[in-house]
VEXGULO-608081 format. One line per 8 residues: number of its first residue (from 1); their letters; for each residue x, y, z of C-alpha. Coordinates in pm, whole numbers, always signed. Example, Ala and Ser with C-alpha at 12.3 -4.5 7.8 and 13.67 -1.06 7.14 Angstrom:
2
1 = as = +1230,-450,+780  +1367,-106,+714;
REM end
This chain:
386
1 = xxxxxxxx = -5228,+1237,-6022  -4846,+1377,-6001  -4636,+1129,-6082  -4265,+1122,-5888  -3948,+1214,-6092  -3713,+981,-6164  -3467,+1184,-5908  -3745,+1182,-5635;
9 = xxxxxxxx = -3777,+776,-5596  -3373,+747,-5635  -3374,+957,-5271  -3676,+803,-5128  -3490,+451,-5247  -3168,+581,-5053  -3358,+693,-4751  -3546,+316,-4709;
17 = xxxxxxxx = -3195,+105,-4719  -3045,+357,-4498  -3352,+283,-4209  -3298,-30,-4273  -2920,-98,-4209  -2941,+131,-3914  -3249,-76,-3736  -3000,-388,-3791;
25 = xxxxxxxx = -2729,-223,-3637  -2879,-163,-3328  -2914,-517,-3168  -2530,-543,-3281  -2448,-261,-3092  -2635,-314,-2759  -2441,-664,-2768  -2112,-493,-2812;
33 = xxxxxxxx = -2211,-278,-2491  -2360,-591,-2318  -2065,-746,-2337  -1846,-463,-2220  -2025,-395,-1917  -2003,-824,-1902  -1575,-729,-1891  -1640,-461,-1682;
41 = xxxxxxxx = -1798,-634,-1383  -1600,-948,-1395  -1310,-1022,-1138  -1122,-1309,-986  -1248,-1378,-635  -1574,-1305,-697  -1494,-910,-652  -1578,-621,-900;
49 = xxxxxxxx = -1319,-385,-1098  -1488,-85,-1293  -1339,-115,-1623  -987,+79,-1662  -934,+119,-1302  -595,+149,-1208  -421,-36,-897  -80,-16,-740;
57 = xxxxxxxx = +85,-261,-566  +455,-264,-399  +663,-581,-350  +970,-790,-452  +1143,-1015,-690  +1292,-1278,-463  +1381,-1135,-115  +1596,-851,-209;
65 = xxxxxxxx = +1472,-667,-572  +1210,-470,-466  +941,-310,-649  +628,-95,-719  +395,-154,-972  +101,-15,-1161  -184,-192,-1316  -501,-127,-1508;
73 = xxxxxxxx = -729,-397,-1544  -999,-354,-1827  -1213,-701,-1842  -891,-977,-1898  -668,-717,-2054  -395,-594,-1797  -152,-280,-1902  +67,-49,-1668;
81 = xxxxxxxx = +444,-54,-1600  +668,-138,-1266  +995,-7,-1185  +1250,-137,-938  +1327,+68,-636  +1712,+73,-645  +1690,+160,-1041  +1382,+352,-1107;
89 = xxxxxxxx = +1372,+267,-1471  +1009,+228,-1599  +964,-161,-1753  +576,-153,-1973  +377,-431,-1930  +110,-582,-2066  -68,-926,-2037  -436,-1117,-1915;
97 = xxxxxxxx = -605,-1231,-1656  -847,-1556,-1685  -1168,-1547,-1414  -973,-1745,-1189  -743,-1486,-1117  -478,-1668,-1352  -238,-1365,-1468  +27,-1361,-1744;
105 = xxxxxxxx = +252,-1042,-1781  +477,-943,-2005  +757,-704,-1963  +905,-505,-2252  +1178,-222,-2249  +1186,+139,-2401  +1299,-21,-2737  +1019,-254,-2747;
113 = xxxxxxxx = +1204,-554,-2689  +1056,-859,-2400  +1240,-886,-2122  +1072,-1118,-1886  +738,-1269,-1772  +528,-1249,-1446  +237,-1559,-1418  +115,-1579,-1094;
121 = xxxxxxxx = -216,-1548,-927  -442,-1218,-863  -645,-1293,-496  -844,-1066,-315  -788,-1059,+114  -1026,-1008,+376  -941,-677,+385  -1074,-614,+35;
129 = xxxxxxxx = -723,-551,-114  -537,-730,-386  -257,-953,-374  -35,-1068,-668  +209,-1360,-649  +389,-1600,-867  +686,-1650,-1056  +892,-1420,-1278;
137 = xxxxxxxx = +1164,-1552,-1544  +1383,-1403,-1789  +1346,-1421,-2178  +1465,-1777,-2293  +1512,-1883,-1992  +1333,-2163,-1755  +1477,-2042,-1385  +1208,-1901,-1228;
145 = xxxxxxxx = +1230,-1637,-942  +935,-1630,-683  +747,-1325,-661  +456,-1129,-414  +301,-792,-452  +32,-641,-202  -197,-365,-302  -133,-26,-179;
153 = xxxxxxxx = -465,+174,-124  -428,+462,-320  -704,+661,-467  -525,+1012,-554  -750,+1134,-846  -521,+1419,-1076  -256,+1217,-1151  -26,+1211,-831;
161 = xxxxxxxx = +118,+858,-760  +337,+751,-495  +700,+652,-523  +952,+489,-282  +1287,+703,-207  +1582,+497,-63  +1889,+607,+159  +2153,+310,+88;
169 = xxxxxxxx = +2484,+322,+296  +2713,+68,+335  +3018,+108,+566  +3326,-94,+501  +3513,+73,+808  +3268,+88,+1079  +3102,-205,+974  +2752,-105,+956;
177 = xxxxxxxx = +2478,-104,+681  +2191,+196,+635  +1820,+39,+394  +1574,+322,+416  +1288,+379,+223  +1030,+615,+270  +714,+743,-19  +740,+1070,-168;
185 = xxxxxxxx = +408,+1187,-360  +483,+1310,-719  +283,+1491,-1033  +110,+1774,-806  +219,+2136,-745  +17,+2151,-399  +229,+2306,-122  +68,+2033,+104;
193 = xxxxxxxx = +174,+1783,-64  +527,+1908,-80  +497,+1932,+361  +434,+1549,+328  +726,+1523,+128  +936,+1691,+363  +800,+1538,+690  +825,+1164,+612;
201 = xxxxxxxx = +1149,+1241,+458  +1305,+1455,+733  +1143,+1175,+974  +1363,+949,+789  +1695,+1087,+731  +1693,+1224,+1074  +1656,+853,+1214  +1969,+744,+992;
209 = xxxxxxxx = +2133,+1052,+1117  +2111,+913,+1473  +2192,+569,+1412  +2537,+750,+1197  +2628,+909,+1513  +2580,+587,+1701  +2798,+408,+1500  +3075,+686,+1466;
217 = xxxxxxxx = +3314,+671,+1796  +3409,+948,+1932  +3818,+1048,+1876  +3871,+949,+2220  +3703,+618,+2232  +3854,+328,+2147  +3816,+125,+1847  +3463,-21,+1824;
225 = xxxxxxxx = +3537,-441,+1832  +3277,-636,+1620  +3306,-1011,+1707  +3456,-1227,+1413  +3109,-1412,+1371  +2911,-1077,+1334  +2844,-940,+1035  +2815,-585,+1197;
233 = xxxxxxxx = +2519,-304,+1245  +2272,-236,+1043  +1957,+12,+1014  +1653,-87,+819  +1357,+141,+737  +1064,-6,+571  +670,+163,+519  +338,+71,+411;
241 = xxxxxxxx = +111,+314,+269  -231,+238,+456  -471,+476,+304  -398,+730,+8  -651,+970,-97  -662,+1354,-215  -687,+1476,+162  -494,+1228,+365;
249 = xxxxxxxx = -246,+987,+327  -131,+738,+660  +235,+552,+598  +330,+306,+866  +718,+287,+921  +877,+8,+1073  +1224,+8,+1197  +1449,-229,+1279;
257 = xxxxxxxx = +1846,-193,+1425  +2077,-416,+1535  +2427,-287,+1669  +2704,-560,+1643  +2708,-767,+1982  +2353,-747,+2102  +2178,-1000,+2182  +1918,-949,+1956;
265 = xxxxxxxx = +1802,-685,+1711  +1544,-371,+1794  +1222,-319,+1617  +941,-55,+1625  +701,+138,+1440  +600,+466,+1394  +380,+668,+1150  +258,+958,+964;
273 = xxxxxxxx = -79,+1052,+927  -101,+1376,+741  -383,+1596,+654  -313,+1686,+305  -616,+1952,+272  -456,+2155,+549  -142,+2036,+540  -17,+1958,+868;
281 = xxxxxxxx = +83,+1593,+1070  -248,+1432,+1239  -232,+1384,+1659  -479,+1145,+1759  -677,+1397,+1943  -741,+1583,+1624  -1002,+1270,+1520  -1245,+1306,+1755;
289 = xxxxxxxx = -1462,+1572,+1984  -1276,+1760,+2274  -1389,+1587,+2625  -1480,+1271,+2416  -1250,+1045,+2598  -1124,+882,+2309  -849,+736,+2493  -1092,+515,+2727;
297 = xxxxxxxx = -1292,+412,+2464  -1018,+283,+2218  -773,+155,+2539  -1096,-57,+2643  -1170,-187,+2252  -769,-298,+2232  -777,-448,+2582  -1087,-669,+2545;
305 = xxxxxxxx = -967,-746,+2139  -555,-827,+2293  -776,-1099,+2553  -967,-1237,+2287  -666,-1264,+2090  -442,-1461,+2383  -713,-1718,+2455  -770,-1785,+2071;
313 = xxxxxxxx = -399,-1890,+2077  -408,-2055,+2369  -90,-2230,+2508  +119,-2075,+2229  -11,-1727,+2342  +254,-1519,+2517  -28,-1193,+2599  -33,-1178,+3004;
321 = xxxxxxxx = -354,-997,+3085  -182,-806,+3330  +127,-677,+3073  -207,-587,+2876  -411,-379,+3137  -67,-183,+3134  +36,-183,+2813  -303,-95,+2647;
329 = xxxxxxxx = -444,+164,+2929  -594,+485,+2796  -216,+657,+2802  -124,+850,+2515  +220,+679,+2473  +30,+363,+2498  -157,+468,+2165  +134,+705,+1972;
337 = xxxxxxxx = +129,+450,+1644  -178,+435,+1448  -258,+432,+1119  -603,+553,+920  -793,+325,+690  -1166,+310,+499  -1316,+88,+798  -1141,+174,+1096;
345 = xxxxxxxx = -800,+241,+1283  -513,+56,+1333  -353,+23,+1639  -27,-117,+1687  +152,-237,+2003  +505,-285,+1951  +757,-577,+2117  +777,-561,+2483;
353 = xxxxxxxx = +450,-325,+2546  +182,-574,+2607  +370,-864,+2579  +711,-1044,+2540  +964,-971,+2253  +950,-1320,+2104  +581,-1267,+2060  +667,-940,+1823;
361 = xxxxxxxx = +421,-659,+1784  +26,-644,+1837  -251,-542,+1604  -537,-441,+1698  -849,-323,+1456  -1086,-92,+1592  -1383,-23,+1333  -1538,+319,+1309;
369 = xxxxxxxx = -1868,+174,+1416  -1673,+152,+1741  -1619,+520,+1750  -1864,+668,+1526  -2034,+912,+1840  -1735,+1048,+1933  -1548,+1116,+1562  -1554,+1473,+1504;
377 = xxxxxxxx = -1829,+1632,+1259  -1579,+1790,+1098  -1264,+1614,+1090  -1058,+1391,+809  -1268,+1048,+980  -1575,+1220,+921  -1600,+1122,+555  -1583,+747,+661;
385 = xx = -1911,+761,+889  -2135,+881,+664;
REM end
């Protein structure tokens, strides 16, 4: 019989402890991706978060430092960076998050150096969006500054993120003040994104062009007298991004003007709901199939939900049935601000239209299941009915 060379059993010897040390890696290694998909799946309020998924969220530092913040959450690690509106500076951040929902975040500037701390709690709403609030402090310090951020729905997937512009004007002579914000989308090249860009923003500046011209008396007029105890006009613009995505984006706007001597200020809302694949501004009509009468079926939703609503509130309810039926009929001006999300459309009724202007706007939900025969095959809802 051949007998094996001394170099011959050396490799066969090298060959049986490699086998070996690979078969007892394995369990290890399963483990480690057991317990990653573990991180991956966890979430406070019971909810889910694919591992490195990124959120954004806009807010405030106290009542006046406002904010917008991104986030991305891998098992209790938390990294991103937040930037405040007036400023635009980037600030990193990094931190944890316990299963509670229990958040600590650090912020750090470009040089590496701490600069404050968020701790708060993460929550998620009815809605199925997040919620962050808390406290924020300084380095070395112990005053603490209350906090709240709500997440903004935004699911753009090359890279585009949305930023808040702001027109700030304060006038010394004529007494008046100008806050306007409005979201600009940045990081794409798309034509259609750069028509959003300039329809929200000429929507705004045009607004704060009127209320200029308002404000500005005419060479014959006389000098505009602002009562001692007023602190004088002012014009605030404000949005919320309802739905983001790589074909359509809705932004609520409200507005809200006072001119010095009214009795009290004037609020309303209006929005933009743009189609970003063909890049133009969304009419209501453009949702749903011609001779649908979407109209009847959506006035008739909002007038039976506004009911409900009043008798829910009872005595403290100020929604008249009749200031409803008119208020809420199937009339297009009735029904000119809505706003697209995942689940449905949101309708809102501003002061005075179906009820009195101490009780402030009306909201109304109306969920695609609502409307699902009449949505067009074709159109941007389409994708939510499937």
């Amino acid at each position: 019989m051949n007998r094996l060379s001394p170099l011959a059993i050396f490799t066969l010897l090298i060959a049986f402890v490699g086998l070996t040390a690979c078969s007892k890696a394995t369990p290890t290694d399963q483990a480690a991706a057991n317990s990653n998909a573990g991180l991956q799946s966890q979430q406070a309020d019971g909810g889910v978060t694919p591992q490195g998924q990124t959120k954004f969220f806009k807010g405030s530092i106290g009542s006046t430092l406002g904010l917008q913040m991104k986030l991305v959450r891998e098992g209790d690690r938390l990294t991103g960076s937040y930037f405040y509106q007036k400023v635009g500076t980037r600030i990193d951040l990094r931190g944890t998050i316990n299963k509670d929902g229990n958040l600590t975040l650090e912020e750090f500037d470009s040089s590496g150096k701490q600069t404050g701390v968020f701790q708060g709690n993460w929550k998620t709403d009815e809605t199925g969006l997040d919620a962050i609030a808390g406290n924020w402090k300084g380095p070395n310090s112990n005053k603490q500054t209350a906090f709240s951020l709500h997440e903004e729905p935004i699911e753009f997937s090359s890279g585009v993120e949305v930023v808040a512009r702001r027109i700030s004007e304060n006038n010394k002579k004529l007494k008046y003040e100008i806050v306007a914000e409005y979201p600009q989308l940045t990081g794409s090249g798309s034509a259609n994104y750069e028509k959003f860009n300039q329809t929200i923003r000429g929507l705004v500046t045009k607004k704060v062009a009127g209320f200029k011209t308002e404000m500005t008396p005419d060479a014959e007029d006389p000098p505009l007298e602002v009562p001692e105890e007023s602190s004088g006009s002012d014009l605030n613009i404000g949005y919320t991004i309802q739905l983001a995505k790589d074909d359509l984006i809705s932004v609520m706007l409200d507005v809200g003007s006072y001119s010095a001597g009214a009795a009290h200020p004037n609020s309303y809302s209006e929005v933009a709901n743009f189609d970003l694949k063909n890049g133009k501004l969304l009419k209501l009509s453009d949702l749903f199939q011609p001779r649908s009468k979407h109209l009847q079926i959506i006035s008739a939703y909002c007038i039976a939900d506004l009911k409900k609503q009043g008798k829910q509130k009872g005595e403290d309810s100020m929604l008249d049935d009749d200031w409803i039926q008119r208020g809420a009929g199937p009339d297009a001006e009735n029904y000119s601000s809505w706003t697209i999300g995942k689940k449905g459309l949101g309708i809102v009724f501003d002061s005075y239209q179906v009820a009195a202007y101490a009780a402030g706007p009306q909201h109304v939900f109306v969920p695609y299941s609502v409307l699902k025969d009449i949505i067009k095959p074709d159109g941007p809802l389409a994708q939510f009915v499937k």
